[in-house]
C-alpha positions, 0 to 999 in steps of 0.5 A, spaced: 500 500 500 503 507 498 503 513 503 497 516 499 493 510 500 495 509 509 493 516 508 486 515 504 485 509 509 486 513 515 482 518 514 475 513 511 478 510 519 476 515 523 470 517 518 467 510 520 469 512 527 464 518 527 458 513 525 458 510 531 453 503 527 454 499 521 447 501 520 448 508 518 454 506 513 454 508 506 450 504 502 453 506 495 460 510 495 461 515 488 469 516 487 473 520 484 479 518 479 482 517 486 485 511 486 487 510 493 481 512 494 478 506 490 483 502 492 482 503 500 474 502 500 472 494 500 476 495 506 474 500 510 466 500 507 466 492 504 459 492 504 458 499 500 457 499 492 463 503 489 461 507 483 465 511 479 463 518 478 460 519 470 464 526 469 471 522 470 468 517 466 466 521 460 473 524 461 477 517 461 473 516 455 476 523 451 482 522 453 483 514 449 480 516 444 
């Protein structure tokens, strides 16, 4: 895991901290081009659906193309 992710990691940590109750847990999570962000989120939200934000999407599209 890189610095950047141990930091994304920690941060989504303590927000799950505030929460206090599984029940009141993201159910659906809409990330950025983050990758760290992606990358840490089945870990810290497992049962949270990751989507990816349609704007970043439309944007990778214009580039590959």
């Amino acid at each position: 895991m890189s610095e950047k992710e141990d930091n994304v990691s920690w941060a989504l940590e303590r927000c799950r901290e505030l929460l206090h109750s599984k029940v009141i847990y993201p159910k659906v999570l809409n990330t950025g081009r983050d990758n760290a962000l992606m990358n840490v989120m089945d870990t810290v939200f497992p049962e949270a659906t990751t989507l990816l934000c349609e704007y970043h999407i439309e944007r990778n599209v214009e580039i590959l193309a």
